[in-house]
C-alpha angles and dihedrals in degrees: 000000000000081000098054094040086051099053084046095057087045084059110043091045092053092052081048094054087041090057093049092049093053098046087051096057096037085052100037103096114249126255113272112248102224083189105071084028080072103042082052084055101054094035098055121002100042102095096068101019099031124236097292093028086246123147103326122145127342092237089059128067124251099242093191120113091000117140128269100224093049095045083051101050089052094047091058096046093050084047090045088043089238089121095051114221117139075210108050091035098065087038091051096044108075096046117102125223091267084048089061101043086051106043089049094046094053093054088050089054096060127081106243106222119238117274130210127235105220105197117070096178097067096036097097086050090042090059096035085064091030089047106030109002121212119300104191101058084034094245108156135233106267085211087072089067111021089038127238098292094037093254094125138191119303100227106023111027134036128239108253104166111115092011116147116269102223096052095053096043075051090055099037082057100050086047085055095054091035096247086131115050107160095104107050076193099057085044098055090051109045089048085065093049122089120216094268092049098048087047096045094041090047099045082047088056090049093060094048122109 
């Protein structure tokens, strides 16, 4: 009888671990295919990131190297409307949830190449507010949350080191009127910075690696 209980228990607790095995792999997400992340990039985000999201044009953000996590969050809001852009909107809004993954994925495996910041006059400015913010409008230090060399943080922060100049004076300044409203954070600083301080903070940013 022992016996009989005991072969019982054996199998009921193997059907138990076998359960458990199949709903974590039916639940784990699964590996992003950089392959088809890449066709996704050439098929529809090449014309304003290029084909690797490599150095395009200025008014547009360098995706390489970028994190994951970051590019999929924004991907989601423009598609959510959320990130408004009547561009990236309708870009966003076909791609499914793999797509996404992929697609991101794709952009974080890449090595962004160094940028250059263009003003030297401003470039001592540009690090004071990079490197210690401004304490006495309580403006932080950008290097607490993009780190000291702009790499960032994967799933909070995004990497900003080597960004074009022009698209994140472009941001800093959305964040400012309020055009962009998906980082109450981001918000919150840029509505405390001036012009000169937003231009010489963002062509900083552009020479940092």
């Amino acid at each position: 009888m022992k016996k009989t209980a005991a072969i019982l228990m054996s199998g009921l607790l193997l059907a138990f671990a076998t359960q458990a095995a199949q709903a974590n792999e039916t639940t784990a997400p699964a590996k992003p295919d950089l392959a088809k992340g890449g066709a996704i990039s050439s098929q529809v985000c090449a014309a304003c990131h290029t084909a690797d999201g490599s150095r395009g044009s200025p008014a547009n953000p360098i995706l390489q190297g970028q994190h994951a996590e970051y590019l999929a969050k924004q991907l989601h809001e423009f598609k959510d409307g959320k990130r408004k852009s009547p561009v990236m909107q309708g870009m966003a809004a076909p791609l499914s949830d793999e797509d996404i993954r992929n697609v991101a994925a794709f952009y974080a495996s890449k090595s962004a190449k160094p940028g250059f910041a263009k003003m030297k006059d401003s470039v001592a400015l540009g690090e004071k507010i990079y490197r210690g913010g401004i304490a006495d409008r309580q403006i932080p230090a950008c290097a607490g949350c993009h780190s000291p060399n702009g790499a960032g943080l994967p799933a909070q922060y995004p990497r900003i080191g080597g960004q074009h100049g022009d698209y994140t004076e472009a941001q800093l300044n959305a964040f400012r009127s309020g055009a962009r409203a998906n980082s109450a954070q981001m918000t919150a600083i840029a509505a405390k910075m001036n012009d000169r301080e937003i231009k010489a903070v963002a062509d900083y940013i552009a020479g940092l690696r």
